[in-house]
Structures are given as C-alpha cells and as structure tokens.
N, C-alpha and C positions, 0 to 999 in steps of 0.2 A: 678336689682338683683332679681334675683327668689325666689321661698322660699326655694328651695333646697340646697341653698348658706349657708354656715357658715358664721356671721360677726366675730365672735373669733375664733381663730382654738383649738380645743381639748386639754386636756394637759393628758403625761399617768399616771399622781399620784400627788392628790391633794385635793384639796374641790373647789369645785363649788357653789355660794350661787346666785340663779335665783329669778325671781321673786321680785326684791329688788324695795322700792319706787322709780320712778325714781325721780334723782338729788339728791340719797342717797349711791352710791359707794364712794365716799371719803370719807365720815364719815366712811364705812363700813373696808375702809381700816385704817385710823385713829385708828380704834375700835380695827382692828388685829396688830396694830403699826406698820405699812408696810408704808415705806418712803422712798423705793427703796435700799437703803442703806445695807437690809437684806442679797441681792443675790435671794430670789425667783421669777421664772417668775410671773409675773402679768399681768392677762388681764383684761379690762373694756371695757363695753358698755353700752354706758350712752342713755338714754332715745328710744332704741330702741323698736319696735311695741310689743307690748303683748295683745294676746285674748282677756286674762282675764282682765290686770290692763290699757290695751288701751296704755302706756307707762311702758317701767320699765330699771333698771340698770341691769344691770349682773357683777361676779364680779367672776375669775378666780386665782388660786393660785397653785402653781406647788411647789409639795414637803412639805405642809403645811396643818395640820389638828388644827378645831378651837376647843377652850378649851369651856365648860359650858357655865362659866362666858362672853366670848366673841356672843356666840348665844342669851344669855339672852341680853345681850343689842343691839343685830342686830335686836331680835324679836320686840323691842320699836320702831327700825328705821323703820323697814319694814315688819310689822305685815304678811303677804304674802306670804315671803322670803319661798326657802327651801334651806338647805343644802343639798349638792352631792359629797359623797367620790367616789374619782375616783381609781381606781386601774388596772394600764395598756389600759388605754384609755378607760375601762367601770364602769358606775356608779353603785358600790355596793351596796352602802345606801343612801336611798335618805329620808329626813326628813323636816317635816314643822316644822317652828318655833312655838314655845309655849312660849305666856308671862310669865315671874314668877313672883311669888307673892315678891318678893323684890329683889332690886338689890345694891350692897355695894362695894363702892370701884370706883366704874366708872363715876362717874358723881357729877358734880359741884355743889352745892347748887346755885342759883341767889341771895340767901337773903345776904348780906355783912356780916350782925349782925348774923347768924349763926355760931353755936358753930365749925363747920364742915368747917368754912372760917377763922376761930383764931388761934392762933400758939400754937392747944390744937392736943394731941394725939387723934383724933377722925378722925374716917372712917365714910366717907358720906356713906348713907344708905336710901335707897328711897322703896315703899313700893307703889306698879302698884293697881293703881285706875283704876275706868274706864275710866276717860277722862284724865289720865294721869298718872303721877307720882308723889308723895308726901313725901317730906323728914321727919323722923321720930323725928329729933329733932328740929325740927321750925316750920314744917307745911304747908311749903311754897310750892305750886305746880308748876309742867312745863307742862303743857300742849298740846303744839308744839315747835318745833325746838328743840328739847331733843339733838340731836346730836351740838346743839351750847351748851350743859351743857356738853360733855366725859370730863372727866378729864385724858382722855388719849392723848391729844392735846399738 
C-alpha cells in the first residue's frame, strides 16, 4: 500500500477523532454509545502507523457530532486524540483534546464500598490528577485502563 492510499475512505458529514491510543477505538465508540444498532456509518482503524504516536486507532462517524462530555472522556482515553467536523468531505474544525478538571457521570468507581456503587442517588464524579483520575467521594484512583471504569458499557 502506498502512502497515497486511504485505509478508511472519507465520509461527507460527521466527526473524525485521529490520533487515538491505539487498542482504544472501542472504548471510544462505547464512550459515543455506537453499537451499530444507531444507523450511523462507522469506520475504524485500529493500530495503524502514526509519525507521531508510531501506532494509533482512527475512529470515523458519518452524521454524528460529539457532545463536551463525550470529548472530556476520549481526552483520558487518548490524551493525543483530535476531533475533525467534517462537512461535505472537508474538515472544518479540527480540535486537540483538552483534559478537564473533572468528569461526572461517565465512569465507574472500582471501590465496591463507594457511595457512587450503593443504591444512593449519587453521580460518580472524578476529578483528573496527574496520574490519573480520582473519585471525589472515596478517593480511590484509576490510573490505567480508565476505559475498563465508562459507565457507559
């Protein structure tokens, strides 16, 4: 294959999120709740050559723009990542991920004894450290496989 080759082919309206860790597109689609069933095309390329990250996913969405909250937790999967609104096959906006400073609603606690794991009206809520993520009412951190904590699973 040359490098002139596309391995996905283009889509003309949608988001594109490049740069992704590779072996981190299905989380990524997990994250967008795409499980085929929606109707939008979906493309993935999983661990194809990147410059930069030497490996990386690609992750293609036809008809589908991502919300805040969905970016905020792609930027934990794949610090790297950018998103690409596409409109009539050219990318308008094209944006790098930015951690935020908390993220609520998306992800699991691991602690069992956690208020946020009881049959208590509480929204998990995690709060981006450096080495990771730290839930706000136990303490407890995730520090890798964040994507085995979405609560969108």
């Amino acid at each position: 294959m040359s490098d002139h080759e596309l391995r996905v082919s283009k889509i003309r309206d949608g988001t594109v999120i490049d740069h992704v860790t590779a072996g981190q597109a299905l989380n990524v689609l997990a994250v967008l709740g795409i499980d085929g069933d929606e109707g939008f095309g979906v493309s993935i390329g999983m661990n194809v050559p990147s410059d930069t990250l030497g490996r990386k996913d690609i992750v293609k969405v036809e008809g589908r723009e991502l919300s805040q909250s969905e970016v905020d937790i792609i930027s934990l999967l794949a610090p790297e990542a950018t998103v690409n609104i596409v409109r009539e096959f050219d990318v308008i906006e094209k944006n790098r991920v930015e951690r935020p400073e908390r993220v609520v609603g998306l992800l699991r606690c691991p602690n069992h004894n956690c208020i946020t794991n009881a049959d208590e009206p509480v929204v998990s809520t995690f709060r981006v450290v450096d080495d990771g993520v730290r839930c706000e009412y136990c303490g407890e951190i995730i520090r890798s496989e964040i994507g085995d904590h979405l609560a969108v699973n």
